[in-house]
C-alpha positions in Angstrom: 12.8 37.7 72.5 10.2 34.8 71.5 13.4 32.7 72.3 13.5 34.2 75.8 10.1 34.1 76.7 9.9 30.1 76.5 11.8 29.4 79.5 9.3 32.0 81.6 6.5 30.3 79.8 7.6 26.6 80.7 8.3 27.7 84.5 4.7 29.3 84.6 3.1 26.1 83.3 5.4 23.7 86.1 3.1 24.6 89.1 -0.2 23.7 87.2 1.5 20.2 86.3 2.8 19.6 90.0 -1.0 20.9 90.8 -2.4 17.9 88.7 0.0 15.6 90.0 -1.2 15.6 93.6 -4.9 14.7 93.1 -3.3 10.8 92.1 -4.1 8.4 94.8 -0.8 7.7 96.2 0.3 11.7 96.8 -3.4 12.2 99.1 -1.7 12.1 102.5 -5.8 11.9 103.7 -6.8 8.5 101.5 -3.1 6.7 103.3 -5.1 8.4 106.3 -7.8 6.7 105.9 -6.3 3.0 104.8 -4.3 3.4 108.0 -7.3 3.7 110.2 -9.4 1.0 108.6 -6.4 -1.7 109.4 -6.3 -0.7 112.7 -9.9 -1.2 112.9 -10.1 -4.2 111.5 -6.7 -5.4 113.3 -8.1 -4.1 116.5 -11.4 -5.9 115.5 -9.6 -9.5 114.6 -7.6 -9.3 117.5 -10.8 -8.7 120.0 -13.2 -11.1 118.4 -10.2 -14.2 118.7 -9.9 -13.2 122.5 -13.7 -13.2 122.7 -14.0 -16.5 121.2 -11.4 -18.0 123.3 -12.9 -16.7 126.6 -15.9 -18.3 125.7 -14.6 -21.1 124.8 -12.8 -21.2 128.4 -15.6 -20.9 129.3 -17.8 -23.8 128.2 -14.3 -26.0 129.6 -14.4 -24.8 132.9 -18.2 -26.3 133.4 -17.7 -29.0 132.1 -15.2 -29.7 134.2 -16.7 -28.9 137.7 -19.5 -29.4 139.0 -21.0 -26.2 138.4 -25.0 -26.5 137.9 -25.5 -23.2 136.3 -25.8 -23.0 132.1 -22.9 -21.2 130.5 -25.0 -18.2 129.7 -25.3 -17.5 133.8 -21.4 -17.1 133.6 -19.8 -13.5 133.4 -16.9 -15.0 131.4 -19.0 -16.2 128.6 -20.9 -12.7 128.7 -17.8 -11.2 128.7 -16.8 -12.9 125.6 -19.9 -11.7 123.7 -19.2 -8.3 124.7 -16.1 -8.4 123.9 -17.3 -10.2 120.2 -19.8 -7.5 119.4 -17.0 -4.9 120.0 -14.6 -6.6 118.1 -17.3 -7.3 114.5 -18.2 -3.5 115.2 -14.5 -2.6 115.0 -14.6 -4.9 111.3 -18.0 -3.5 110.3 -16.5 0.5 110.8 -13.5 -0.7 109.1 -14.7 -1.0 105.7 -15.7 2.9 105.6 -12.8 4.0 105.5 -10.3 1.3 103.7 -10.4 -0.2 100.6 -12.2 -3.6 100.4 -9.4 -5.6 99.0 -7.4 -4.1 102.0 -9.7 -5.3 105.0 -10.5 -9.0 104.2 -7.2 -10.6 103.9 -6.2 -8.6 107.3 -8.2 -11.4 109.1 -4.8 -13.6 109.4 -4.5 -11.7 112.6 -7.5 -13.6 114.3 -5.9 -17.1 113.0 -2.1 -15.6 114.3 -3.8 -14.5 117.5 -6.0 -17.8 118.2 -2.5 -19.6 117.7 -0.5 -17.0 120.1 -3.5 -17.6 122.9 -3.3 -21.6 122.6 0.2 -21.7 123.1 0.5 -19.2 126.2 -2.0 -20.9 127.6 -1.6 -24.6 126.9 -1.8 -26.9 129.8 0.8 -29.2 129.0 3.6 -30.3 130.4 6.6 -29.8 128.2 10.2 -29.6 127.7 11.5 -26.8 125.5 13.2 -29.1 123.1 10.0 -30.7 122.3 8.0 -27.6 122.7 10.0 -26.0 120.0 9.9 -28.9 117.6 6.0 -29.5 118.3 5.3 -25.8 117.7 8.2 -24.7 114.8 5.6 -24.8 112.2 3.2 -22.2 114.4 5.8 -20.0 114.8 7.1 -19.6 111.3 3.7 -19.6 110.4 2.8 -16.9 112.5 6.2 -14.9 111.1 4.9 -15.2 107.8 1.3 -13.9 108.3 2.6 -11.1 110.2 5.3 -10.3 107.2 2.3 -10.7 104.8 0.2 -8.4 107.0 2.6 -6.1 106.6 2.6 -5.6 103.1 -1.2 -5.7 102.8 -1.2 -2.5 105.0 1.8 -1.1 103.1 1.2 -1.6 99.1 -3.1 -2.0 100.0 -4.7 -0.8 97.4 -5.1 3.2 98.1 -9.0 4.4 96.3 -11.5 6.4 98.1 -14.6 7.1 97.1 -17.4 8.6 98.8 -20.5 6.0 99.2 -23.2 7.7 98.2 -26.4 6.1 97.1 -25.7 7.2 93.5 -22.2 5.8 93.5 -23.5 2.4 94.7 -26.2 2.3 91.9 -23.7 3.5 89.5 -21.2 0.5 90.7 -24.5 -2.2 90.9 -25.4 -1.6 87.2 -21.8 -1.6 85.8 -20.8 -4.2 82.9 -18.1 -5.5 84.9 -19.9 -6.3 87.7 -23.1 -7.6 86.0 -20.7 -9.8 84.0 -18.9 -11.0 87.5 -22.6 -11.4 89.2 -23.7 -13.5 86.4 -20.5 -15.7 86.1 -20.6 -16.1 90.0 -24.6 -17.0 89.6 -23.5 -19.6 87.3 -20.9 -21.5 89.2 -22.8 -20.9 92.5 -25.7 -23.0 90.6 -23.4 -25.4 89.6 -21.6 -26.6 92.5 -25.0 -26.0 94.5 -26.2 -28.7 92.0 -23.1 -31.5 92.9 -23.6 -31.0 96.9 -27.4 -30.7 96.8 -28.0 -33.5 94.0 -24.4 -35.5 93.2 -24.1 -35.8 97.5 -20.2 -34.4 96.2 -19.3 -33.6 100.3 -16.1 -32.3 99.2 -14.5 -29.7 101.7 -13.4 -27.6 98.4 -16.9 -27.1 97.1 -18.8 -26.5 100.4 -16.3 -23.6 100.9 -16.5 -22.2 97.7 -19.7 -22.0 98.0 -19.2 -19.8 101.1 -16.6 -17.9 99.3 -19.0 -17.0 96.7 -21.5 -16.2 99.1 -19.1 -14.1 101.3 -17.7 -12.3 98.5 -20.8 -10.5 98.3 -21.5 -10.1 101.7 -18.6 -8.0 101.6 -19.7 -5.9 98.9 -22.9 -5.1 100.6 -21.0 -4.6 103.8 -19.0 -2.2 103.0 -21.9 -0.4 101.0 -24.2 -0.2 104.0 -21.2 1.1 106.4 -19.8 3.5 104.0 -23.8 5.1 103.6 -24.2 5.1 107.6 -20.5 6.9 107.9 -21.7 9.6 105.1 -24.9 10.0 106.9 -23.0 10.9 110.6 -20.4 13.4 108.4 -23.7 15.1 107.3 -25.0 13.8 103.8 -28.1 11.8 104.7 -27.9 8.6 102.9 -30.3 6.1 104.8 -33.4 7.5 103.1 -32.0 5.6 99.8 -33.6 2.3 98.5 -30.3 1.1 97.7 -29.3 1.4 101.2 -32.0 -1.0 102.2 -31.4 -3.5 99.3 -27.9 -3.5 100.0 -28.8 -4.8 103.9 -31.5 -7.1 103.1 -28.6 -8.7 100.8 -26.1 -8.4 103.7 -28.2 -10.4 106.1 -29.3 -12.6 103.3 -26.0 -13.9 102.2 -24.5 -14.0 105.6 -27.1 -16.4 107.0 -26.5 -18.2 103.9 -23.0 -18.7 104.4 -23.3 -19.7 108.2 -25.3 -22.3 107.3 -22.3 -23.8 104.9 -20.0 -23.3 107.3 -22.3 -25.4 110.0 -22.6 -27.8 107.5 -18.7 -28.0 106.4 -18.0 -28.1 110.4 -20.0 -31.1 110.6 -18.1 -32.9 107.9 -14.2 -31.4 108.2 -11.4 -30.8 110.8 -11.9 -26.9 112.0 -8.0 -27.0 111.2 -9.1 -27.3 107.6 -12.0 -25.1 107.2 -9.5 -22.2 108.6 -7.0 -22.3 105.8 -9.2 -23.3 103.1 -12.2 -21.3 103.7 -10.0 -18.1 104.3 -8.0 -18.8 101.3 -10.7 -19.4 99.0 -12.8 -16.1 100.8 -10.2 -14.2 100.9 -9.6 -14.6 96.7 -13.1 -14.1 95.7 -13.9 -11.4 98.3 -10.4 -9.6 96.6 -12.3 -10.4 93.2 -15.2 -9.0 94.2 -13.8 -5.4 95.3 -11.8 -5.5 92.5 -14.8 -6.0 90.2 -17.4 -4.0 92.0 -15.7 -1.1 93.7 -12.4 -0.3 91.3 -10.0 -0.6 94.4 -6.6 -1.2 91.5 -7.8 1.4 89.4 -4.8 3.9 88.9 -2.6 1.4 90.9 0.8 0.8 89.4 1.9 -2.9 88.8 4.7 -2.4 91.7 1.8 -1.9 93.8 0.0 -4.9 92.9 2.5 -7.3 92.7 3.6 -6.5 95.9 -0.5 -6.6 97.1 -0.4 -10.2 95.8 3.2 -11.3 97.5 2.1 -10.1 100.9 -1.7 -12.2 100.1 0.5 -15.6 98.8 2.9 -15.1 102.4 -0.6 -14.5 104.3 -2.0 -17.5 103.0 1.1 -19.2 103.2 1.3 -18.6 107.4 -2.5 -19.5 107.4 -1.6 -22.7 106.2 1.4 -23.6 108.3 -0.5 -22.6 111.6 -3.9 -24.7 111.0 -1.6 -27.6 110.1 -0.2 -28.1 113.3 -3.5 -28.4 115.2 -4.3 -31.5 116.5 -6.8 -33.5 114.8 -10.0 -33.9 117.0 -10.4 -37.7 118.2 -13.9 -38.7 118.2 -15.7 -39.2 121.2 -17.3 -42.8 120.9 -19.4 -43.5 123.9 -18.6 -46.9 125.6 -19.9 -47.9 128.8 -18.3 -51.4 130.9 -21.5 -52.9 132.3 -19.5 -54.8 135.0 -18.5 -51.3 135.9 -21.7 -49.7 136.6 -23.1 -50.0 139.6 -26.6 -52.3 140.0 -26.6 -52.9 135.9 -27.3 -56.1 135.1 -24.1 -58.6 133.4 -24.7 -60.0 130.1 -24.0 -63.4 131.3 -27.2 -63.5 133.6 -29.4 -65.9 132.9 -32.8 -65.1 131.8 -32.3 -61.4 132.0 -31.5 -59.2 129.5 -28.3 -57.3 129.2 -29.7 -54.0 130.0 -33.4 -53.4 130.7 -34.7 -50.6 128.4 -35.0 -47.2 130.0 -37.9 -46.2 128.1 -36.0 -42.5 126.6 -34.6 -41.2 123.6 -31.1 -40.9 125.2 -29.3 -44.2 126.6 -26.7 -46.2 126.0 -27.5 -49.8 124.2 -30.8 -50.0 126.2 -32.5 -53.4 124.8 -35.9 -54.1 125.1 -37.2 -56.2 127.4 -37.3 -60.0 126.8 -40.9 -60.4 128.1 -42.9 -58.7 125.6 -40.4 -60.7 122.9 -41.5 -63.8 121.2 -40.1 -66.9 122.2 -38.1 -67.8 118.4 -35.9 -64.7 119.7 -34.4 -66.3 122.8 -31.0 -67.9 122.6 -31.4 -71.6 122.6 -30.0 -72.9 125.6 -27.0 -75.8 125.0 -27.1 -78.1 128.7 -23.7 -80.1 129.2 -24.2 -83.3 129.1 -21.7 -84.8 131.8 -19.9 -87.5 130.1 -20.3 -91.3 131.6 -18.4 -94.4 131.2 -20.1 -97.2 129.9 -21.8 -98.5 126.9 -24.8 -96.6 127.2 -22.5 -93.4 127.4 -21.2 -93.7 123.9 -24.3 -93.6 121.6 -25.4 -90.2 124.1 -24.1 -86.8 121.8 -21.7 -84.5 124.1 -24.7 -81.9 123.3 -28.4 -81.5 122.6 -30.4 -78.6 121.1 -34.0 -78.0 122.6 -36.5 -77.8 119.8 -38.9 -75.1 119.3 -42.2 -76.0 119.5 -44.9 -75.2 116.6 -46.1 -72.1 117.8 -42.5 -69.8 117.0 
């Protein structure tokens, strides 16, 4: 009988098992729910903030070439393309309530893949399709391979949820991982401050790391402050919190921070560059960082996460090949021809000088004028001495300087 009542026991106990089995991360249908609606935010978000940017920047190249008065804020386009900009950073900022962090940054290959698509529909050059495929090759496997990558971001993300509540954040802020992560990012942040600030070491590498570092905890915070505002509208009120005004202070903090970087980095690098390095090095640390700070492998099985870090190498990977295709910027060198401008004065004028100064901050090799100069800085003049024949002719120089006088 004892023997018979085993079976019934085991076949009782299978339901509680199956029971505990579905609370795991990867059998809540809700949490793929919610991954699946943060990368279409954040998608959605990329893709509107690249068409922004671009109309703006049609903008600004359609004045300057007309003759168009009006500043490029009178425009609709270029209000249209902040519109469209603050829809597109909203649809990024509501993105990282829902989805895991490590799943939202690296999803912003798809402004890179869709600043590529834009400047080849719309190029303005004439082209064969021969050359148009060899010039562009490396833009479209480059694009394949972001969108492959993107793929498996969205499909082996990282898949914990956890309500943002003020106490959760606090618990997270005051963990030994993260404390040990902060003060090891401190560090290094410190030191490579230390070789740009005091060394003058320009290098592309450390300016964006330093905007990595920066970024990776803009991230954290701004994830914290729009996970606390969606709890707040689901009922919860979470905006009374101190942490919840630390965290933005920090936000705004480090994000001001790392635009100034980037300014800086612009003003030294090719944009082509910044792109793939910057998002490379951003997209690591900020992955770091979520890891670190908010758990998002926890209970993840290594399948998962190798597969997570193949579709980030192919992402980076199709980063890489589009920005490298861009052409390099040539530098504008002003140059003007002063025997092309109209009523300018010739530099082989006698007595005049080449271009009379214009009295302003903004001209074009504007010397000063020769009469409030001293004397020692006019040219000498050389006369020609016509040669005679003769005697007296041969002890005369071909040439004579004039002498200063005492006074120069």
């Amino acid at each position: 009988m004892e023997g018979g009542n085993s079976p019934g026991l085991q076949l009782q106990q299978l339901p509680l098992a199956t029971a505990a089995v579905s609370v795991q991360p990867h059998t809540d249908s809700f949490s793929y729910k919610e991954n699946l609606i943060g990368a279409l935010l954040a998608i959605f978000g990329h893709l509107v903030s690249s068409i922004a940017l671009n109309l703006q920047k049609y903008s600004h190249i359609r004045l300057a070439g007309s003759k168009d008065p009006r500043a490029y804020f009178r425009t609709k386009t270029w209000w249209s393309g902040l519109l469209l900009l603050l829809l597109g950073e909203l649809g990024v900022f509501s993105s990282y309530a829902f989805a895991p962090l490590s799943l939202i940054v690296p999803l912003s290959a798809v402004s890179v893949v869709a600043s590529a698509i834009i400047g080849i529909i719309f190029i303005k050059e004439k082209w064969k399709p021969k050359e148009f495929l060899r010039r562009y090759v490396l833009s479209f496997v480059g694009c394949g391979l972001a969108i492959v990558g993107t793929y498996l971001l969205v499909t082996f993300g990282p898949n914990s949820h956890e309500k943002m509540t003020a106490e959760n954040i606090t618990r997270h802020l005051v963990s030994w991982p993260f404390l040990l992560y902060t003060l090891v990012e401190i560090i290094v942040f410190c030191l490579l401050l230390y070789f740009y600030k005091e060394r003058n070491a320009n290098y592309i590498v450390i300016i964006l790391l330093l905007v990595a570092l920066l970024g990776s905890m803009t991230v954290v915070t701004v994830k914290a402050v729009a996970g606390m505002i969606l709890v707040s509208i689901q009922g919860a009120l979470q905006l009374d919190s101190p942490i919840f005004y630390i965290m933005l202070v920090c936000m705004i903090a480090t994000a001001i921070y790392q635009a100034t970087f980037l300014a800086q980095a612009s003003q030294l690098y090719d944009s082509a560059q910044i792109s793939s390095i910057g998002y490379i090095l951003s997209t690591t640390a900020a992955i770091s960082a979520g890891a670190t700070f908010y758990l998002d492998f926890t209970g993840e099985d290594v399948l998962h996460i190798c597969m997570f870090a193949l579709g980030c190498l192919i992402a980076f990977l199709g980063v890489f090949l589009i920005t490298r295709n861009r052409k390099k910027p040539v530098p504008f060198e002003p140059y003007i021809s002063m025997d092309a401008m109209p009523g300018m004065q010739n530099m082989h004028d006698k007595g005049i000088a080449v271009q009379p100064d214009l009295k302003s901050s903004f001209s074009y090799g504007a010397l000063e004028s020769n009469d409030s100069m001293p004397e020692i800085y006019t040219p000498a003049t050389l006369p020609i001495v016509q040669e005679q024949h003769g005697s007296k002719a041969a002890s005369a120089p071909p040439y004579r300087v004039l002498e200063h006088s005492k006074k120069e």
